[in-house]
C-alpha positions as CSV (number, residue, x, y, z in Angstrom):
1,X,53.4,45.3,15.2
2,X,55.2,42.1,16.1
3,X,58.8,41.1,15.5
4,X,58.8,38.3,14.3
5,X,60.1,35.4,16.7
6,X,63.4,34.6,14.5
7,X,64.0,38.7,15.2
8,X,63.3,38.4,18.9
9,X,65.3,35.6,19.3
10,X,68.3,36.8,17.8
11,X,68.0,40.5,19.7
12,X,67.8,38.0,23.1
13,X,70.8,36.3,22.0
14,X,73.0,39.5,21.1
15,X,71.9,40.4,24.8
16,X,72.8,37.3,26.7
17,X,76.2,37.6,25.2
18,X,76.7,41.6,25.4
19,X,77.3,41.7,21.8
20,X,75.2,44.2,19.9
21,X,73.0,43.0,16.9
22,X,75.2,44.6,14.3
23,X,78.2,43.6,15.4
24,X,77.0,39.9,15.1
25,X,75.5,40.3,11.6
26,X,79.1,41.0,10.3
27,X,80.6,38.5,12.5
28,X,78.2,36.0,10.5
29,X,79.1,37.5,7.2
30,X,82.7,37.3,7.5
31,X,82.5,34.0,8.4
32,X,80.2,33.1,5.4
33,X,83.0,35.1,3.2
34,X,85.5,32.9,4.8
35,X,83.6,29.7,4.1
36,X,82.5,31.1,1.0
37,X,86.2,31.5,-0.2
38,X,87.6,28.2,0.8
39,X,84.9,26.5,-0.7
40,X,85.9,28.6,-3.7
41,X,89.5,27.5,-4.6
42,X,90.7,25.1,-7.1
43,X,91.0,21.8,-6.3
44,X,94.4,20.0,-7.6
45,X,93.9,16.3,-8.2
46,X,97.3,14.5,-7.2
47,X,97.0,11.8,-9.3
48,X,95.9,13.5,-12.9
49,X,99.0,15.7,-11.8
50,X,101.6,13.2,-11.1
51,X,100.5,11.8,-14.9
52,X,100.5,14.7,-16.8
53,X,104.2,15.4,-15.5
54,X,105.3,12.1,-16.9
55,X,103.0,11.8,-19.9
56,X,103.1,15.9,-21.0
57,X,107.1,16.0,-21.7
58,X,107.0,13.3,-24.1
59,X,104.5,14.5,-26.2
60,X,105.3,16.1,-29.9
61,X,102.5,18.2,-29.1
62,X,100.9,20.4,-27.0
63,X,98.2,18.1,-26.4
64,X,96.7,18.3,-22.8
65,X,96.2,14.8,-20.3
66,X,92.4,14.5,-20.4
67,X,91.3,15.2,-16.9
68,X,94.5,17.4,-15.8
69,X,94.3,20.3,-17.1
70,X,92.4,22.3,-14.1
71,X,94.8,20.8,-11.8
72,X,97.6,21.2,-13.6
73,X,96.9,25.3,-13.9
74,X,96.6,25.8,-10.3
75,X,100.1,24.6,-9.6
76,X,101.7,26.3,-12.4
77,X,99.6,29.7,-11.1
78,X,101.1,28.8,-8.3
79,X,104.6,28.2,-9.6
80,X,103.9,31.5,-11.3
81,X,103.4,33.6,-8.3
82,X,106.6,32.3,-6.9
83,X,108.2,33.7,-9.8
84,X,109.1,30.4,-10.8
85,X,107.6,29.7,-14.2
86,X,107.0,32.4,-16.8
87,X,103.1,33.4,-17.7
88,X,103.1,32.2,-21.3
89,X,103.8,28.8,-19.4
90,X,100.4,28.5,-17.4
91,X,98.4,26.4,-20.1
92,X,97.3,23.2,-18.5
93,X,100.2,21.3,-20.2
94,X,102.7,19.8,-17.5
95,X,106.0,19.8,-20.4
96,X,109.6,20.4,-19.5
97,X,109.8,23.8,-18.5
98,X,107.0,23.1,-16.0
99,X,108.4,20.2,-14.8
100,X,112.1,22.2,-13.9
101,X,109.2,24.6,-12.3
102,X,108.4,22.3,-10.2
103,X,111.8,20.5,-9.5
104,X,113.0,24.4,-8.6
105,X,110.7,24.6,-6.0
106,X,111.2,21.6,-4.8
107,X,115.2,22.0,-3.9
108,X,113.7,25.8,-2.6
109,X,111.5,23.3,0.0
110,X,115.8,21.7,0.7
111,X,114.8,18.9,-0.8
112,X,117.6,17.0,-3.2
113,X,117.7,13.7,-5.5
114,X,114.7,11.9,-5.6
115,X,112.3,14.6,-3.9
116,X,113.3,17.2,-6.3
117,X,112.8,15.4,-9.1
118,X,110.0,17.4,-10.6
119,X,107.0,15.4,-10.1
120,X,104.4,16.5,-7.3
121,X,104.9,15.0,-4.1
122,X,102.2,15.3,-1.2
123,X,104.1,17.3,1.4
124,X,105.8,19.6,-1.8
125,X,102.3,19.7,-3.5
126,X,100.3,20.7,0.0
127,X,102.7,23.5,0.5
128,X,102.4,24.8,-2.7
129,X,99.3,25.5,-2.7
130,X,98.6,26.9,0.9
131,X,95.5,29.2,0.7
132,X,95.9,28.9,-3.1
133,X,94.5,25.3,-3.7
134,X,93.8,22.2,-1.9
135,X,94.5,18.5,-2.9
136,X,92.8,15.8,-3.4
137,X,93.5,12.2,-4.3
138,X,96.8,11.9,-2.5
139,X,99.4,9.3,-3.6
140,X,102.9,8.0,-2.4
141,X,105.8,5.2,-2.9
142,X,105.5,4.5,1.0
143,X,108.5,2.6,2.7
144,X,111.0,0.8,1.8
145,X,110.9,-2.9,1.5
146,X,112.9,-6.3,0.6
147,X,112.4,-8.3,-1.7
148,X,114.2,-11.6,-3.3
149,X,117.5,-9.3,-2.0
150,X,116.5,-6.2,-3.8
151,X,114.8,-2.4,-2.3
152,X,111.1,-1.7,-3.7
153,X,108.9,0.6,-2.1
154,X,105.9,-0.7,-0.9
155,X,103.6,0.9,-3.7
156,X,105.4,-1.5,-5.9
157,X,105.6,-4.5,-3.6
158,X,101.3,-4.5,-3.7
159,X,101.4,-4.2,-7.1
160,X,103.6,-7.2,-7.7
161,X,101.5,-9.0,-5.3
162,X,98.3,-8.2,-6.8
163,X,100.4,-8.9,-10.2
164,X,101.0,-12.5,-8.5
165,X,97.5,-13.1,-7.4
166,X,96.1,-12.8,-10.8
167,X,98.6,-15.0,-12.3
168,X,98.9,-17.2,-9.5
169,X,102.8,-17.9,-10.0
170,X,105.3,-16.5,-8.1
171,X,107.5,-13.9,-9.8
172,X,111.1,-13.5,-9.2
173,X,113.3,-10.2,-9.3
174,X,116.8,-10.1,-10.9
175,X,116.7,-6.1,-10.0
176,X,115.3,-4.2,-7.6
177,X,114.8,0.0,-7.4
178,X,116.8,2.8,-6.0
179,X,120.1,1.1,-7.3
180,X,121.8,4.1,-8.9
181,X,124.3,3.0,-10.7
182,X,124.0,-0.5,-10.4
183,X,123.5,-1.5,-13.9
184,X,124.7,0.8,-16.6
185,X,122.6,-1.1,-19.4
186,X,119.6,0.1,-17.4
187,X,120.3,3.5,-18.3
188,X,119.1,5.0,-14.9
189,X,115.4,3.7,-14.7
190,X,116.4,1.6,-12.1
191,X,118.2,4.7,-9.7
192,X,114.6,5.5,-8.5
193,X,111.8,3.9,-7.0
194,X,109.0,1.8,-8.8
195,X,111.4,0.3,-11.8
196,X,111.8,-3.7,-11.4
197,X,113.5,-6.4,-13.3
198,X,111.6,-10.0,-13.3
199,X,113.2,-13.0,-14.2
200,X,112.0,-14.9,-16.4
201,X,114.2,-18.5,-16.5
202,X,111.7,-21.4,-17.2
203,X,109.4,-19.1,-18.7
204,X,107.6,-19.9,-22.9
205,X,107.3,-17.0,-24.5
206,X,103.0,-17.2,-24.2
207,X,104.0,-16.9,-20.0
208,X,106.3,-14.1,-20.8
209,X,103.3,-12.5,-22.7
210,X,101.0,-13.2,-19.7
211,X,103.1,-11.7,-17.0
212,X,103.7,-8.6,-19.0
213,X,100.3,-8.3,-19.8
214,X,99.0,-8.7,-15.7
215,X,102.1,-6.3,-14.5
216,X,100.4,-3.7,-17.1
217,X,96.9,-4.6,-15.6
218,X,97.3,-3.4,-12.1
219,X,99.4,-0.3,-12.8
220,X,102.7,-1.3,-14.7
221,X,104.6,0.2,-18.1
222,X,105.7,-3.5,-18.5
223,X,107.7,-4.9,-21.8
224,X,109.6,-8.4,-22.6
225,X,112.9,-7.6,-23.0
226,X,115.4,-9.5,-25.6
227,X,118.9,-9.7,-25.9
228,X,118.6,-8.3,-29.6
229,X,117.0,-5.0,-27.5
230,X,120.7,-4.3,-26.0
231,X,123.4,-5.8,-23.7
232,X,121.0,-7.6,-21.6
233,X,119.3,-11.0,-21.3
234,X,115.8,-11.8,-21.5
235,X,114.1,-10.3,-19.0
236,X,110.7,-8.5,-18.5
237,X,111.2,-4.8,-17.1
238,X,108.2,-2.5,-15.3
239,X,108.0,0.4,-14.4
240,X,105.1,1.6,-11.7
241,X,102.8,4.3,-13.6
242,X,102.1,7.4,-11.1
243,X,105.4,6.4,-8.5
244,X,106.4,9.8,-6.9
245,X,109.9,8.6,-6.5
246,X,110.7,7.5,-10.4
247,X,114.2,8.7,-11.9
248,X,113.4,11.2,-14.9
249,X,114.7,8.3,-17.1
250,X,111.8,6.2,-15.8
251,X,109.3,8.9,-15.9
252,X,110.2,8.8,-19.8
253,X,109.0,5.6,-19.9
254,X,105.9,5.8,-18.4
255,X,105.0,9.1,-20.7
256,X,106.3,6.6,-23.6
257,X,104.1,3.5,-22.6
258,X,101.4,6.3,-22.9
259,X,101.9,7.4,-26.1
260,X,102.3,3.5,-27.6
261,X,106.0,3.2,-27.7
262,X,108.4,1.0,-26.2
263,X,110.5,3.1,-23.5
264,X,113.2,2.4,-25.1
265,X,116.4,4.9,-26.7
266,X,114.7,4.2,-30.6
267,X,111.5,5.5,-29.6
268,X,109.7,1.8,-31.4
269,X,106.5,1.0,-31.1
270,X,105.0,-0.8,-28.4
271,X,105.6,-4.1,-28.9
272,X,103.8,-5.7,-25.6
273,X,99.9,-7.2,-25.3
274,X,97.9,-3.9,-25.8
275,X,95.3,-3.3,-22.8
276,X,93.4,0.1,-21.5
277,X,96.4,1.5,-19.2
278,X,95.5,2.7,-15.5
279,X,97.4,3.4,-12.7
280,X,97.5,1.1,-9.7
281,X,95.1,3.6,-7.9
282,X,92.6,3.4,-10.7
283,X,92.7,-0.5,-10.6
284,X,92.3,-1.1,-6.9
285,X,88.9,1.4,-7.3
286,X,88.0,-0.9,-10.3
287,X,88.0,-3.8,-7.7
């Protein structure tokens, strides 16, 4: 009887290269293992992450952040197995003692201030899960710029462009990011990256209203701040949602802005223009 010609062919080929036909049979099934395993591991969404780190502590619940919780159990399995975070801890829910977790291995990775603040960072994320998970939508502050005499990164310089665009008025900043320190009224949102100040001279209360509401449009925690607030005057503060290089002060007002309140020390309601709230990544793919 015949071989059949797939049969032949392959016996040829084993010949051409000396390699018996055995021997290539498990060289092909290792290799489908191989695929078959990477194709297999979890895959940790960056953003939903970064989010659930800032949203999950401020929580009076164990609520999870829709759409995190598979992401957010690979890198506390992770965490885990480098004896960093306790089992009863793996849940899906990014709180405080996962966040120290994290900020733990970051300062293992030498990393200080800013990059061991406890939210995910690309390289710090990446590492983590090498041959445990890989990563997927990817974010970061990038550079950083100038701008009206002040340091922004140049996540937040886009976003306060795009904010400008849609209002088509020019916005001016009384304080800038990464000024630790600077102001003490500020209460350190402002000694990371992604917290602004905007001016607001010249401005009726409806314009206040509209820049808030825009800032909060492309990405922002954004309020109108009064004098009657604290020792500060009018101004409108933001804060950019999802920035990797926020102070832990700042990241409590992005979980805050979340959960309807008004990132400030009383825990108030929110008392700026109420709109669906995305991140600055989830806007430009809304464009």
């Amino acid at each position: 009887m015949r071989r059949p010609w797939f049969a032949v062919g392959l016996a040829a080929l084993c010949a051409a290269v000396a390699v018996p036909a055995h021997a290539w049979a498990l060289t092909s099934d290792a290799t489908a293992q191989r695929t078959s395993t990477t194709a297999a591991r979890p895959v940790v969404d960056m953003e939903a992450t970064v989010l659930a780190a800032q949203i999950d502590p401020r929580r009076a619940d164990n609520t999870l952040t829709p759409g995190a919780k598979s992401s957010v159990l690979a890198v506390e399995q992770a965490l885990q197995a480098k004896n960093l975070l306790d089992a009863q801890w793996v849940d899906g829910y990014f709180g405080t003692l996962t966040v120290s977790a994290y900020a733990a291995y970051q300062r293992s990775l030498g990393y200080t201030g800013l990059a061991a603040n406890g939210l995910p960072g690309t390289t710090s994320l990446t590492k983590l899960g090498l041959n445990r998970y890989t990563v997927t939508n990817t974010i970061g502050p990038g550079t950083k710029v100038t701008r009206d005499g002040f340091v922004v990164n140049a996540r937040t310089q886009a976003m306060l462009a795009e904010t400008q665009r849609l209002l088509d008025y020019t916005l001016v900043l009384e304080q800038g990011s990464y000024n630790p320190g600077g102001d003490p009224t500020s209460a350190g949102t402002h000694d990371g990256g992604g917290v602004v100040d905007i001016a607001v001279t010249g401005m009726t209360a409806a314009k206040r209203t509209a820049v808030a509401r825009a800032l909060r449009q492309v990405g922002f925690a954004a309020w109108v701040r009064d004098p009657s607030q604290g020792d500060w005057p009018w101004h409108i503060h933001a804060a950019a949602i999802n920035d990797t290089d926020l102070s832990s002060q700042a990241q409590n007002q992005v979980g805050d802005y979340y959960l309807g309140m008004n990132g400030l020390a009383n825990h108030g309601p929110d008392d700026g223009p109420r709109i669906p709230i995305k991140t600055w990544e989830q806007y430009q793919r809304a464009q």
